[in-house]
N, C-alpha and C positions, 0 to 999 in steps of 0.2 A: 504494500500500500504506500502511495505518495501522499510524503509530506509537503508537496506541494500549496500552497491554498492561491486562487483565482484572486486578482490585483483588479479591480474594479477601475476603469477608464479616471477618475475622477486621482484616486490615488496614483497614479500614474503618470498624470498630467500636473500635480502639486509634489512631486518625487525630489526637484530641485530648485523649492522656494527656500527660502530663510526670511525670520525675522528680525527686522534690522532693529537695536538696540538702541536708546538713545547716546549712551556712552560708548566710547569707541575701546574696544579688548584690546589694541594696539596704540600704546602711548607715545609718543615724540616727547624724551625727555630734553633732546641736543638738537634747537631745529638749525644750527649751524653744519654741525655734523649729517644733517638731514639734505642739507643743500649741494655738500660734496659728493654724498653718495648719489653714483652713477647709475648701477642696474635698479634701486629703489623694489627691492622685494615686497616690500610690504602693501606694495599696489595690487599684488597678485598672490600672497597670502588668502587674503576673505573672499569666501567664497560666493559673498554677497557686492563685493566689488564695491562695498562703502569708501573705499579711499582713493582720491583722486590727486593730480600732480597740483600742486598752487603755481601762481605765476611766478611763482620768485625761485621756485627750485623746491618748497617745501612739501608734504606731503598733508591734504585737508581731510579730515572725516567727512562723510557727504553731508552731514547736517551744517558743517562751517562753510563748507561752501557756498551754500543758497545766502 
């Protein structure tokens, strides 16, 4: 017997949401050291993509951005 069980269209389609938190799990304690670093992983860390590039080189949480 399979241990299977049937994934409902609905579950399926919400399989790769997240809920975006107000406070951001990823903190910028050096935003000097933030401006140096090149590759910036931490854009591509969250898998909700809350973190964007600032215009200065720093990295914003998507709620500091707007």
């Amino acid at each position: 017997m399979s241990l299977e069980r049937k994934i409902i269209i609905e579950e399926r389609l919400n399989s790769n949401a997240w809920d975006v938190d107000q406070r951001p799990h990823i903190r910028i304690i050096d935003p000097d050291q933030c401006r140096k670093c090149d590759k910036k992983p931490c854009l591509y860390l969250c898998p909700a993509r809350c973190y964007t590039p600032g215009p200065d080189g720093t990295v914003l949480f998507s709620h500091e951005a707007a």
